[in-house]
N, C-alpha and C positions, 0 to 999 in steps of 0.2 A: 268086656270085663271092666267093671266101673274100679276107680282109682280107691284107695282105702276110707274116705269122708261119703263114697257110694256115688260120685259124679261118673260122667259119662267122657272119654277121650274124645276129640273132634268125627275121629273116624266113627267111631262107633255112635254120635251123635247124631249122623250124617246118617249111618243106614239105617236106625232109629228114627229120623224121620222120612225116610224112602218106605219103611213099615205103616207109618201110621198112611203116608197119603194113599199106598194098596188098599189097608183096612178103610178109611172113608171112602175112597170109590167101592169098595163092594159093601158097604152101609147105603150109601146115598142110592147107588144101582138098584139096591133092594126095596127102598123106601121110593124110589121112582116107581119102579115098576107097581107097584101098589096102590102110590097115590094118582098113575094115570090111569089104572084101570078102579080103582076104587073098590076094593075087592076081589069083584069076579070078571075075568077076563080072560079075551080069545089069546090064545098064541098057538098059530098055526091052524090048527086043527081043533087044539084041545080047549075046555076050559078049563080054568084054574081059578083055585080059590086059596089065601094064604095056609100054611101047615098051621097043625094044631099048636105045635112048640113052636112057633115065631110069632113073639109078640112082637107088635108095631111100636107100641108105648116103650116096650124097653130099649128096643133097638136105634128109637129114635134118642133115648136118654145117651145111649153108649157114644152116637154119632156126634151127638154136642159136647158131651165129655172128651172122645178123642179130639173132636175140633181143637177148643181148649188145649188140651195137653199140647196137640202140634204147633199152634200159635207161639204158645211159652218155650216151648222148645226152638225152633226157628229162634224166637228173640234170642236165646241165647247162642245158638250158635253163631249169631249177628253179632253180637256182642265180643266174643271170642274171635272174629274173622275180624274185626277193627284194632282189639287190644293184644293179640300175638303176633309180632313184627319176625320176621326172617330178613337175612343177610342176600340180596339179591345186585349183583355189577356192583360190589361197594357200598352199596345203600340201604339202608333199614327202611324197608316199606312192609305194611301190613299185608295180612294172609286177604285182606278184602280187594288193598292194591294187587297184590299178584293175582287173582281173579280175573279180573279186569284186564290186566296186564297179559294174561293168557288168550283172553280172547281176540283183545288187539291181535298178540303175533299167530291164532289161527286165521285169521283173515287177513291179516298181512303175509301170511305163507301163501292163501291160497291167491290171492293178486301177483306174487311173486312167480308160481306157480305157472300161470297163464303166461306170464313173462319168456319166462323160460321155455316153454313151447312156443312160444313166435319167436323167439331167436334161434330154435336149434335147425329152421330149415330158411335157405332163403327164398323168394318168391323168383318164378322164370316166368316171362312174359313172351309172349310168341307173335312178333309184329313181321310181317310180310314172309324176308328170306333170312331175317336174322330173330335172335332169342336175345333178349333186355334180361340182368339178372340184378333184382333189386336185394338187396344186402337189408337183414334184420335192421331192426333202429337198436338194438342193445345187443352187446359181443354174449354171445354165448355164456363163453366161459367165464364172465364177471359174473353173469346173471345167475346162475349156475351155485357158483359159490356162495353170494350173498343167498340163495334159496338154502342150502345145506347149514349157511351160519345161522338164519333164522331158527333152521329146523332144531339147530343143537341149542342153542336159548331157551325156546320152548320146553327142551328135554327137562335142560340143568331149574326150571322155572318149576315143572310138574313135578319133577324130584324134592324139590325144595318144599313145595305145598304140602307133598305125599309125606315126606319125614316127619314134618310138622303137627300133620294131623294125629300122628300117631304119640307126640308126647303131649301135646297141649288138653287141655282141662278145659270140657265146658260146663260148669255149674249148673246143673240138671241131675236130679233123680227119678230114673224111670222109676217109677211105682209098679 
């Protein structure tokens, strides 16, 4: 639902362009399969030759126009993801930095992660008539916690994007 000047919210800009990249993969899908057979062509068993109602000429127009449209759109939501700052640990950083910033703490979860399954068991080593029992190199229970503190960052971070997306304005109208 575009805001009253007819712009698009973040979110809504966002699946606006998740629509258009669908519609160009099944424009370009279309326009491959034609341009590698060059009209008549095997698939499987059959041949095939294009429908009567599928023009090439236009459907290649629609595919450069969409291109287009989603380019300019993109820009703006680039534009939008550097100029609407959120309140994140005290700090005003942009919807572009917490992006980024998310992806840091998915991949520092998942290091963490690994962490945390090598400390929760320790290694028994079976030398003659006795058993050696090597201790994790990090305590459990530290490792543990800082995985669950990352985990709720990450929460309080997606929350922060998700509220955002839903009031910020990205100056675009879908036509």
């Amino acid at each position: 639902m575009a805001n009253k000047k007819g712009n698009l919210y973040l979110y809504e800009a966002i699946e606006l362009r998740n629509e258009y990249d669908r519609h160009i993969g099944l424009l370009q899908d279309l326009l491959g399969e034609y341009s590698k057979r060059r009209g008549l062509f095997k698939d499987d068993e059959e041949d095939k030759e294009p429908a009567t109602d599928f023009d090439l000429r236009e459907t290649e127009g629609m595919l450069k126009k969409l291109q287009t449209k989603r380019v300019k759109l993109n820009q703006k939501i680039q534009e939008t993801n550097y100029e609407v700052k959120i309140e994140h640990e005290g700090e005003s950083i942009s919807i572009a930095e917490a992006l980024v910033l998310r992806k840091n703490l998915i991949s520092d979860i998942s290091t963490i992660a690994s962490r945390v399954e090598k400390s929760s068991y320790r290694r028994v080593i079976h030398k003659e008539e006795r058993d050696i029992y090597q201790e994790p190199r990090h305590k459990f229970d530290d490792t543990y916690k800082e995985y669950r503190k990352y985990l709720q960052q990450l929460r309080r971070l997606v929350n922060q994007v998700h509220a955002v997306n839903h009031t910020a304005i990205v100056k675009f109208k879908d036509e």
